[in-house]
N, C-alpha and C positions, 0 to 999 in steps of 0.2 A: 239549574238543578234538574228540568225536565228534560232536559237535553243528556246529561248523564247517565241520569235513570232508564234511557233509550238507549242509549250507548252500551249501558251493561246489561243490559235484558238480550241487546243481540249478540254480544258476547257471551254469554249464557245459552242462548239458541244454537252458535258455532260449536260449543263444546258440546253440547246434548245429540246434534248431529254427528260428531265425533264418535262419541260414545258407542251410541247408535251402530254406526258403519263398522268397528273395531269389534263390538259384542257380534254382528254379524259374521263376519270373518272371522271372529272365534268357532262360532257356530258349525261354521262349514270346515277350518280347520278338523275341529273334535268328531263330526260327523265323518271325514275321513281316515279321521284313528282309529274311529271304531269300525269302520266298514272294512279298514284295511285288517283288522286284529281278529273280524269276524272271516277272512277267507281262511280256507283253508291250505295247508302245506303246498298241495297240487297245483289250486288256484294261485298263490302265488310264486310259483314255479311257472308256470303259464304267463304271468302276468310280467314276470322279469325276460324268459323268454322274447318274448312279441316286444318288448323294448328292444333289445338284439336284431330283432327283423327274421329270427329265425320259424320256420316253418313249423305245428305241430301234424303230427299224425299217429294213428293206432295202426301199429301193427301185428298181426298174429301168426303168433308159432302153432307146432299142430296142440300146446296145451295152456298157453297163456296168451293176456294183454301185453304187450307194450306200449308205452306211450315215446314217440321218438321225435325228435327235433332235427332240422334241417338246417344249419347257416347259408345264409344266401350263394356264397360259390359255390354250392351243390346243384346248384341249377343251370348255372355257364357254360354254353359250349366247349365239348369236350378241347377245341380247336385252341382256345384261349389258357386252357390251366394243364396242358400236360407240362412235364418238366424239361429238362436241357436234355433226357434220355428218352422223352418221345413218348413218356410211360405218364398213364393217368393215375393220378395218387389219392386216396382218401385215404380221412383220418378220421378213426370209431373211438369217440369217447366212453367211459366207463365210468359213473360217478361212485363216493365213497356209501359207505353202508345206512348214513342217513340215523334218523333216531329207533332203532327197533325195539329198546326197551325207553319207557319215561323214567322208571327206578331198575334197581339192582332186579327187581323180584315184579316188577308189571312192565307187561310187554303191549308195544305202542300200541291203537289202534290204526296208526296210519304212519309206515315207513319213512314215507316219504322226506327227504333231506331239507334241514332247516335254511342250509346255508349250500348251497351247489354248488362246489366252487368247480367240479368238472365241468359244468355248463359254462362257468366264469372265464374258464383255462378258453372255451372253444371261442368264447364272444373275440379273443383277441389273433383267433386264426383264420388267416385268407385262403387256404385251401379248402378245397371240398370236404364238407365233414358234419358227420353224424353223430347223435348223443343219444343212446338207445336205455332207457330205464329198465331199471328189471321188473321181474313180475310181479305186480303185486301193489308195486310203486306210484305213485302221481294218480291218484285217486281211483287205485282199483282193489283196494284190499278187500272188498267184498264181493270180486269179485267170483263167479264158482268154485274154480282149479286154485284157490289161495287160501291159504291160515297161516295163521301167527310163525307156527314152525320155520316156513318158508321163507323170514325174514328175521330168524333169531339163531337157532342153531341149527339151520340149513341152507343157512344163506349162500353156502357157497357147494350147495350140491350137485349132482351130476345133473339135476333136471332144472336148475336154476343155469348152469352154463347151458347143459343144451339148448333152452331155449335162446338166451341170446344168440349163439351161435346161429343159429339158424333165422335169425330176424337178421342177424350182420351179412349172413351169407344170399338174402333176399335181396337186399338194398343192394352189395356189392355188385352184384350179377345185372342188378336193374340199373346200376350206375357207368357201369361197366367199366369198374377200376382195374386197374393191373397190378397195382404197390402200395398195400394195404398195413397201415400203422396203430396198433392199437394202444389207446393212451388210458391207463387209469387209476382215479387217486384212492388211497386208502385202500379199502375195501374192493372199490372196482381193479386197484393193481393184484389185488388176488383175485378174481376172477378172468382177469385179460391174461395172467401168467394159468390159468385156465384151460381157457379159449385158445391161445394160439397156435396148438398144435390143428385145431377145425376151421382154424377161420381160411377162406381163399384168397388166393391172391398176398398172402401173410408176408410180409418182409420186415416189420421190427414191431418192438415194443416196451412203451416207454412206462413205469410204474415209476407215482409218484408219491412217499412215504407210505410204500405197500408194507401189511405187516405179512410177509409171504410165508413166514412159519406159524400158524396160527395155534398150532397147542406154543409154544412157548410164546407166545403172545398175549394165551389166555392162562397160563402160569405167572406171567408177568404180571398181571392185573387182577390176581386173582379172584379170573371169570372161570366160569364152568366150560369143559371142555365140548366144541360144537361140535356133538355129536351128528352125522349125518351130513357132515361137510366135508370135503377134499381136503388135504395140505399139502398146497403144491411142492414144501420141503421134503416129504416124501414122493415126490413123482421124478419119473425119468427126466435130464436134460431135458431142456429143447433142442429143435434141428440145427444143426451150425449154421441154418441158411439165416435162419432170424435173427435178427442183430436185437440185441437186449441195452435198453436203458436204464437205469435204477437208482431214479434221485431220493436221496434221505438229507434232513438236518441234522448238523448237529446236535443241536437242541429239541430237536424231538425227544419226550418224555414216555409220549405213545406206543410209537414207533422208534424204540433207539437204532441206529445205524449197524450196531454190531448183532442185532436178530435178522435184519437184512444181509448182512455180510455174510451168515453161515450160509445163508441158501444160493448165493450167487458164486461161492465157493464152488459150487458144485456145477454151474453149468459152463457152458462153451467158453473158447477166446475170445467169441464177439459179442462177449457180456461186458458192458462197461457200470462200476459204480459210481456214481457222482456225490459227493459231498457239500452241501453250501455250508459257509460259516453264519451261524447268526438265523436261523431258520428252525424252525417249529413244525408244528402236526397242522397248522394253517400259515402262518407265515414264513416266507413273504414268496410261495409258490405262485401267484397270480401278476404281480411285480416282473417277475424273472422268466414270465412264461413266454413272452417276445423272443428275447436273446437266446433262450433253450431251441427253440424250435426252430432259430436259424440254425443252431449247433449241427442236431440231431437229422436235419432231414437232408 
């Protein structure tokens, strides 16, 4: 009987030590929920980043911050990554517009993109290539030169492109590319349809569920018209030299295919639209972005 009675006391001891270890590792679980729920949009933008192994830095235009990112073949001797035509190539991502309002009628305090999936797009490319945030972005909304305006209905204005342009045309010069590609989703395809008339070294550009007519975009969704922004569907062609990509889903709801269709109506022969079946305003661009980028370059 006393031998039992010992037998199930240290059974008793096994499981309390159980307990014990499990309630711990609960502990440190939930401590991590909440430390990760306490960063902020930026911080965890950074934090996925440096998972990638890509580089951050600030760069500045003559009126804003950017925050920009490096993937590691931005760093490779020139000698190692030119292509079969001898020509150094980078590739400038553009990410989409991120969250600028939290409701119809409040507007964020902090832009910055929930879900990045242009940075997503770049994790899966081995050329040299840069992801340049716009102003305002990845924890600089407080910054001097920034308000609200800047990332709601002017997001896509002339001092919102200038500045990238002149952060891209930094880097390029400092990279010293020759065949220069700019890639951008959403929101950033309207700003790289943009840009590419400034950028240097410019030879294509890829938009990827751009809504490139943004009043009939914002009649679409009925949002108010962004006032103080560009609409590249009012703007001249681009040069025939740029080769134009322009992937939409079907299934895009956001972005339907046939508000992109009117605006690439109108530019060069070496505009090409692409269509996937079964594809959305997020899926399955990240999937597909391997096989496009053999396509395309």
């Amino acid at each position: 009987m006393k031998l039992w009675f010992i037998e199930l006391w240290f059974i008793k001891l096994w499981f309390i030590k159980k307990s014990m270890r499990f309630i711990r590792l609960m502990q440190i679980f939930l401590l991590g929920l909440v430390l990760t729920a306490c960063a902020t949009p930026g911080q965890r933008v950074d934090q996925l980043a440096a998972k990638y192994g890509f580089e951050r830095k600030i760069v500045n235009s003559e009126k804003f911050k950017h925050v920009v990112y490096f993937n590691p073949a931005f760093k490779k001797p020139a000698s190692e990554l030119k292509n079969s035509q001898g020509a150094l190539s980078l590739h400038v991502y553009i990410e989409g517009d991120g969250s600028p309002w939290l409701q119809r009628q409040v507007v964020a305090a902090d832009p910055t993109p929930r879900n990045p999936l242009a940075l997503k797009l770049m994790a899966q490319d081995n050329q040299p290539s840069v992801y340049i945030g716009r102003p305002c972005y990845f924890g600089l909304s407080r910054s001097q030169s920034c308000n609200p305006l800047l990332w709601t209905h002017q997001r896509y204005s002339q001092e919102i492109v200038d500045s990238i342009v002149e952060v891209a045309n930094k880097i390029i010069i400092e990279h010293g590319s020759e065949r220069v590609m700019l890639v951008g989703y959403s929101g950033g395809g309207v700003l790289a349809m943009l840009m590419a008339e400034n950028v240097l070294q410019i030879d294509a550009i890829v938009t990827i569920a751009a809504n490139l007519d943004i009043d009939a975009w914002a009649i679409l969704h009925n949002y108010s018209i962004l006032e103080g922004s560009i609409n590249p569907a009012t703007q001249p062609p681009l040069r025939h030299e740029i080769h134009q990509w322009h992937l939409v889903g079907k299934e895009d709801e956001n972005v339907p295919p046939g508000l992109v269709q009117r605006v690439i109506d109108k530019q060069m022969d070496t505009t090409k639209l692409v269509s996937f079946d079964g594809f959305d305003h997020i899926c399955c661009w990240l999937e597909q972005w391997p096989t496009t980028l053999l396509t395309i370059q």
